[in-house]
N, C-alpha and C positions, 0 to 999 in steps of 0.2 A: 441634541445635547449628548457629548459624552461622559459618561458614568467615571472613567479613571481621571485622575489626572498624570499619571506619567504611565508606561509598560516596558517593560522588560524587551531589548534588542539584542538578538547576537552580533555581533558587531562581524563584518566580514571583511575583506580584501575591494568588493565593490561598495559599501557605504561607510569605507574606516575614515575617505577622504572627508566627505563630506558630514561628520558629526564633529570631527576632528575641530572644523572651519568653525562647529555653532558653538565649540568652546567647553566640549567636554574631553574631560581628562583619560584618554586611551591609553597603553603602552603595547595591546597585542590585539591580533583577531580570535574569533570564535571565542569568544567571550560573553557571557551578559550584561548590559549595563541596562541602568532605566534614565530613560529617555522621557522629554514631556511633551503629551500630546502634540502640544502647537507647533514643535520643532520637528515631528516626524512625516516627512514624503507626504504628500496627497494620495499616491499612487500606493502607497502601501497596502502590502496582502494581509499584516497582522492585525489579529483578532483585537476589538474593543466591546466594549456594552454600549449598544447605543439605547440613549432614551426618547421616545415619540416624544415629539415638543405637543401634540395633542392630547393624548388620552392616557401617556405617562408612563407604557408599557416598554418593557427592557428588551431588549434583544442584540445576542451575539453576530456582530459582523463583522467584515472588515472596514480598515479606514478608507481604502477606497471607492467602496460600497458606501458608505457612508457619505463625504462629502456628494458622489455623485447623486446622492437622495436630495444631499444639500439646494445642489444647484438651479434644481427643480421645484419653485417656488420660495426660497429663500430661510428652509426651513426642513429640519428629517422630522418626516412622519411612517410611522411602523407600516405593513403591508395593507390594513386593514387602512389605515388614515389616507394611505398616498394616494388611493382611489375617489377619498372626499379631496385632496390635493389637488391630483388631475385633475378635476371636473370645476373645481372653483379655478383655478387656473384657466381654465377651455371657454369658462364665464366670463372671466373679465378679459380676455384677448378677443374671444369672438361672438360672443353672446350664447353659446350654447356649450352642450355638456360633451361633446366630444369634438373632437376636430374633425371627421368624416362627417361631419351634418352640416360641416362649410364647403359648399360646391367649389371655392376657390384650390380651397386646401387641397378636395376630395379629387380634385381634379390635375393638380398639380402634382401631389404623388402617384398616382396612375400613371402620368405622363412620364415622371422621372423612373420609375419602375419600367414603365414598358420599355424605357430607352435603354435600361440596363439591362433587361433582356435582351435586346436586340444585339448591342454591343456584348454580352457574353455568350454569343450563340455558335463562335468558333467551336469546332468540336474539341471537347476533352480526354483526354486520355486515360478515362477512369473507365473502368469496366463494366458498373452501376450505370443503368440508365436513369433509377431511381432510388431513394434513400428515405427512409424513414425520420420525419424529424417532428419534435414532440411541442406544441401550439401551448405557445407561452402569450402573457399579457405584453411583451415586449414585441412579437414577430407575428403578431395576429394581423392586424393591419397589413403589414408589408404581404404576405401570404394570401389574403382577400382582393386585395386590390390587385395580383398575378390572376385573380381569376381562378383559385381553389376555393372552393366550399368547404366554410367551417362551422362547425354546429356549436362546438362548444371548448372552453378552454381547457389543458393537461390532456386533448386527443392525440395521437398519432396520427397523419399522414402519410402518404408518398407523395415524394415531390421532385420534380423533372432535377438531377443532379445538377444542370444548368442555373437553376432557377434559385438555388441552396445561395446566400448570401457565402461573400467569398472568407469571412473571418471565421466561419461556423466551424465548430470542434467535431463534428458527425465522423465517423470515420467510415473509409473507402478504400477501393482497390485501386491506387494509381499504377498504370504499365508503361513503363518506360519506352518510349519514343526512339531510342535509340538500339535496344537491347530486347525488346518488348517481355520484360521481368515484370512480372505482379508485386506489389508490394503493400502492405495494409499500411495505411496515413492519414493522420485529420487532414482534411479538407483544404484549414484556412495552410497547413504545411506543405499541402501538393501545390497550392496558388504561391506561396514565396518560394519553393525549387521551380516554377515556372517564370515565373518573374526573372528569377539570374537566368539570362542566358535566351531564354524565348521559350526554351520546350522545357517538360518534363525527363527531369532521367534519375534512374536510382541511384545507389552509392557508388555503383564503381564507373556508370558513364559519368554522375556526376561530378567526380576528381577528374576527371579529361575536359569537361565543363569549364570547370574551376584554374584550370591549365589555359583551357582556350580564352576564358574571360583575360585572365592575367599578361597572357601576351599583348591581345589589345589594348591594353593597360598600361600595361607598366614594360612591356616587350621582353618583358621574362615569366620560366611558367610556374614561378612562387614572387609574390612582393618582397618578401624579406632578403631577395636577390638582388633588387633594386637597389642602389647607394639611398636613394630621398628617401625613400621608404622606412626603410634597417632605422638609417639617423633617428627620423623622426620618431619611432618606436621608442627605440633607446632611451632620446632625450625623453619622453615621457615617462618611462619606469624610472630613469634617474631623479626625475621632480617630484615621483608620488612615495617610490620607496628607494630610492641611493641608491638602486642597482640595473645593470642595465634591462637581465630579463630578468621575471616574476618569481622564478624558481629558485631565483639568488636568495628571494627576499623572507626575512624569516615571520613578514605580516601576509605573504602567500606562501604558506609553508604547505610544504606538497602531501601533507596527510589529510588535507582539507582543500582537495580540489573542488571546483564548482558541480561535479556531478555526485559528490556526498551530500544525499540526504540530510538533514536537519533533523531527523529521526536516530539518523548513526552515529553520527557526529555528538546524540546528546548519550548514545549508548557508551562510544568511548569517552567521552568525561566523565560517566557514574563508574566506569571500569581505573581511572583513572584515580578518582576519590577512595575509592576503597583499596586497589592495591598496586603495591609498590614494584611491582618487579617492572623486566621489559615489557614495552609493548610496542608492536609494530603495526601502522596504519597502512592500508592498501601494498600488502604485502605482493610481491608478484616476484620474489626469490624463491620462497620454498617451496612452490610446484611448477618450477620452470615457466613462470610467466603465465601463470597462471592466478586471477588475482584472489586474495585474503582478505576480508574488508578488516576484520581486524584479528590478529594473532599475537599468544602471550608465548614464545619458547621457552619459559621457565617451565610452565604447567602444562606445554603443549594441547594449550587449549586455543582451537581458533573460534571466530565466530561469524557467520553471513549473516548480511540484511537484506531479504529478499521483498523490497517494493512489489506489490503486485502487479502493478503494470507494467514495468518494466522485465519481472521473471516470469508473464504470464506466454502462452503460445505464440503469442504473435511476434516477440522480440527473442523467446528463448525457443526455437524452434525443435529442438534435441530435448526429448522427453525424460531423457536419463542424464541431464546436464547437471540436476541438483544431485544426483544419485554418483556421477561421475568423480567430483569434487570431493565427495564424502569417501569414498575409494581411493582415491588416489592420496587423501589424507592419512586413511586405516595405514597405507603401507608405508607411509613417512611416521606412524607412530601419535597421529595427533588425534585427541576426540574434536570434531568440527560439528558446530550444533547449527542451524538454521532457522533464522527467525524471519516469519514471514510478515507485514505491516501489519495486517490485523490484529496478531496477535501482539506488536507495540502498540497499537492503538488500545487495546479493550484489555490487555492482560499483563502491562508492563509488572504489575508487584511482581508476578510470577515468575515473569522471566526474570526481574533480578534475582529473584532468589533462587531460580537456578541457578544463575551465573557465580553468586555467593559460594552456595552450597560447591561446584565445581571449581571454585577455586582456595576452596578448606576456609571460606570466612564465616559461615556460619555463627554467628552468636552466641544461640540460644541450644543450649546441650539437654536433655533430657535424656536417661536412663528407661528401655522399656519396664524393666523389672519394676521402678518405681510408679508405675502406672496401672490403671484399672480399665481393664478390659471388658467394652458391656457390646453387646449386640445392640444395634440401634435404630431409629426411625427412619423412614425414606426423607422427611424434613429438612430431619439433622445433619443426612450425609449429603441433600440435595447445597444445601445450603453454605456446606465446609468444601466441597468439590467444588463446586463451581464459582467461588473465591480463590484456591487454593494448586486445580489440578489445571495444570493449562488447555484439557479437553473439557475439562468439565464434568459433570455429572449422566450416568449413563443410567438405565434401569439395571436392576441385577435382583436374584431373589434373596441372595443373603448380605447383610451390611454390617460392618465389626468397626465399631471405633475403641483409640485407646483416651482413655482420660488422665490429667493431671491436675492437679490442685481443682477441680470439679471443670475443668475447662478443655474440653475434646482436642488432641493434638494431632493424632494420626488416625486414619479411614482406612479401609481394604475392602472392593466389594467385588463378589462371586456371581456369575448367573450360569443359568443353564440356558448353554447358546442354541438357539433352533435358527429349522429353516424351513419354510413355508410349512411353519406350525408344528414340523416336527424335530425331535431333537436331533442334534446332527454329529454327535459323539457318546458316549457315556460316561460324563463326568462334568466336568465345572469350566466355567472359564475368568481367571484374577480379571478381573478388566478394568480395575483402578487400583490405586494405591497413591497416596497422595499424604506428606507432615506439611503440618500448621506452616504457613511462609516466615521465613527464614529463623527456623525449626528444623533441629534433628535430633528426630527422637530412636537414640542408639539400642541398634535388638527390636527393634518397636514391629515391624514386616517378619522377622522370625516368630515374635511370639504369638501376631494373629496367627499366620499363617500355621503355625502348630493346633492354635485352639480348633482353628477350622477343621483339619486334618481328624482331630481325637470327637469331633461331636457328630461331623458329617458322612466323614468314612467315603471318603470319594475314591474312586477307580483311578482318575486323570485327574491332572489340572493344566489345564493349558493357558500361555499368555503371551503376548505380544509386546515387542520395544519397538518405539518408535524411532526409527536411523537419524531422522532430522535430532534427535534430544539425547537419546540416550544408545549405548552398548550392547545392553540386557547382562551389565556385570553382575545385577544387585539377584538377579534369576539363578546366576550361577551358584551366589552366596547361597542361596535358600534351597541348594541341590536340585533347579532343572538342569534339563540339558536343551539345547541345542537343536531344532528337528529341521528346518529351512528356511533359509530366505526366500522373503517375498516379493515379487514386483511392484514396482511406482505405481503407485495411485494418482487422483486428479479431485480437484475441486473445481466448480466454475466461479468466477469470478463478477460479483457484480456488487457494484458501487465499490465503499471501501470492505466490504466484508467476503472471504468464501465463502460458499456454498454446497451442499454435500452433492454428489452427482446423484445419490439414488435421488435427489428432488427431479430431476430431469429427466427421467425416465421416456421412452415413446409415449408411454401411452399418460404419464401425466402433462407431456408439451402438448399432445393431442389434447387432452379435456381444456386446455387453456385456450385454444381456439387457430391451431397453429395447423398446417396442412403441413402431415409425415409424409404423404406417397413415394417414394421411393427413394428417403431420404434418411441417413443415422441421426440419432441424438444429435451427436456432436456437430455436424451439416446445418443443422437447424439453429442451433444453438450460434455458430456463426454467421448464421444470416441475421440473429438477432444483437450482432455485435456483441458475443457474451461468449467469454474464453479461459483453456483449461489452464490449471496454474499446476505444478505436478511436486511429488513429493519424494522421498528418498526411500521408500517403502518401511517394510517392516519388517523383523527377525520373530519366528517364531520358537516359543518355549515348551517343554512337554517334562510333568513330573509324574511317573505311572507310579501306584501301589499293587504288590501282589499279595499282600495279606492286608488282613481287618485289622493286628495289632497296631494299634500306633503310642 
């Protein structure tokens, strides 16, 4: 059973026809509307609550997750139920609790398995002889009856690349056949470039591919060159949207191509609700064709959304590609901030209220003078950073908040930085600073950072801007200077979250059971299918004292 009765759709260029049909009132795309359960796609990816029609327990899935639980005995039961499901199922079809305990079955998939083997035994063009793939309740069967030994379900494997089911998302090294290029690819993506045409080949044999397909074809080496073809195109954009191509149409309006994210796309409509000036989507004018995901030239403020998979090593190959972009902005006069998925995913408040604060809408004014300044708990700042600071909360030995009406609005916290246990300058280092979201509290970083100054009496202070976010203007304000920039750093990437590189260290991939011999972090790290995602670096700041008065 499903828990909603309607959900929220953005309505797009590929499903405007068909909501259109079921009698709801559209005038544009990229829009939301709510939709009712019973009338949305079987095959849909969006989120619902299902409820086990068993034991009553909720859980977030998709609808097509959903129905496909359906199908399977006439009824959704949660992951914990679908297992008495299965088995009463395997009961009344064959008399026992699983279907391998019927020699007919038992015998019948072996058969039709071995034959798939056999039939996929032409050689492939993956570089992998074998690939790690991780023993689900779905592919345990199929994987046993190949004749690997399994002990137990959530193991890892190796398993002959051959032998990997052809739809599988695993990803590999396919080498082109014609060019012989390496190229990193899921699996089930290497099997459909192999399919058009017979061989594998990468992107640039396979636009000579795509040439040679189309001659055979259509005897020209594009279809759109074709009279039948062109027409029938035509006539089809003319029956969905009046125009001949999509780019005419203002329900495919070219700010919202299909390779914009639904993550970016809902960034520029919150940019969109709150201000009014220009705004330019997939901008590829103001750095010579080079693209902008979104840009405001009023405020010369632009913004990237960097999807981790896609800005990760394997598709962004040029390590200073993020870092490049931000340059080539500085000299055009723009701040360019970047935002990577994770942090849309876990820390959008923050990020709008950067984007507020960087475009003068801030709200909420506070006056430092009107505020009380106390030194404060490791709790209290753990607790306001890590809501508030898009890094989060760090250790530091001193922590300053300011308060207002009794309710804490701005943080600043000091540590004395070491390094393998000893300190590695003489003096301090700011390493947060963080006001209440969407909050600015004016003077509010001048007046800690003076209390600091007058109690502590530090030699140095040193601090860091992060290139992805900020300038280090607010450093200048408070009279540092300027001592160097840093190089790009890296985070690895796993699932939807980064990860810090000091976690990967040799010798902590070593204690996890991984053989280093003659191999970097990072070697190992992509044998484990696990890649760097990199960063715009950082500017460093330096405020020296040469006397005690302050």
């Amino acid at each position: 059973m499903i828990k909603e009765k309607e959900v929220s759709i953005n309505i797009t260029k590929r499903n405007i026809t068909f909501y259109k049909k079921l009698g709801y009132n559209i005038d544009n795309v990229n829009i939301p509307i709510n939709i009712k359960i019973v009338d949305i796609n079987k095959n849909s990816k969006i989120k619902i609550t299902a409820i086990c029609d068993i034991c009553g327990e909720e859980k977030t899935t998709s609808i097509y997750n959903y129905y496909d639980n359906v199908k399977r005995g006439g009824y959704y039961g949660c992951r914990k139920c679908s297992n008495k499901k299965y088995k009463k199922t395997c009961k009344d079809k064959y008399g026992v609790n699983t279907t391998l305990k019927t020699e007919n079955v038992k015998n019948k998939i072996i058969n039709k398995n071995i034959n798939k083997k056999i039939e996929s035994k032409e050689k492939l063009s993956i570089k992998e002889k074998e690939v790690s793939i991780n023993i689900t309740m779905r592919n345990v069967s199929y994987y046993k009856s190949l004749g690997y030994e399994i002990n137990k379900i959530n193991q890892s494997i190796m398993v002959n690349v051959e032998d990997v089911a052809k739809n599988s998302h695993v990803n590999v090294t396919a080498i082109c056949e014609k060019c012989d290029k390496e190229t990193e690819i899921r699996l089930h993506k290497f099997h459909e470039n192999k399919e058009r045409g017979g061989y594998y080949g990468c992107r640039k044999c396979s636009r000579k591919k795509f040439k040679k397909t189309c001659l055979a074809k259509f005897g020209v080496d594009n279809p759109m060159k074709n009279e039948e073809v062109k027409n029938k195109t035509y006539n089809t954009n003319l029956e969905r949207y009046g125009v001949k191509t999509t780019l005419q149409s203002k329900e495919c309006n070219p700010l919202f191509y299909t390779s914009t994210s639904n993550k970016e796309i809902n960034l520029l409509n919150f940019i969109k609700e709150n201000y009014n000036g220009v705004i330019i989507a997939s901008d590829r004018n103001t750095l010579d064709g080079l693209e902008l995901d979104i840009y405001l030239p009023d405020e010369k403020l632009a913004i990237e959304f960097n999807g981790l998979y896609w800005h990760n090593d394997i598709n962004k190959t040029d390590r200073n590609y993020h870092l490049n972009k931000t340059k080539k902005c500085e000299k055009e006069g723009i701040d360019l901030i970047h935002i990577f998925e994770d942090e849309y995913i876990y820390q959008l408040d923050v990020i709008k209220s950067i984007i507020l604060n960087k475009l003068h809408l801030t709200k909420n004014k506070i006056y430092g003078r009107k505020t009380i300044l106390k030194e404060i708990e490791t709790k209290d700042a753990k607790d306001f950073l890590n809501k508030n600071h898009i890094q989060g909360y760090t250790s530091s030995s001193v922590k300053i908040g300011l308060y207002y009406k009794d309710e804490l609005v701005s943080v600043m916290l000091f540590s004395k930085k070491s390094v393998g246990g000893r300190i590695s300058f003489d003096g301090y280092e700011l390493s947060r600073f963080a006001n209440k979201l969407n909050t600015n509290v004016i003077g509010g970083a001048n007046k800690i950072l003076k209390y600091f100054e007058k109690k502590y009496k530090p030699k140095e202070i040193r601090s860091y801007a992060d290139r992805r976010w900020f300038n280090g203007k607010i450093y200048k304000i408070m009279g540092f200077e300027q001592t160097h920039i840093n190089p790009v750093s890296y985070w690895y990437v796993i699932g939807d979250k980064r990860k810090h590189k000091s976690l990967f260290t040799k010798q902590k991939i070593e204690k996890q059971g991984f053989d280093i011999n003659g191999k970097t972090a990072n070697q190992i790290m992509k044998e484990r299918k696990i890649y760097r995602i990199y960063d715009c670096g950082t500017i460093s700041f330096s405020k020296k004292y040469e006397h005690t008065n302050y």
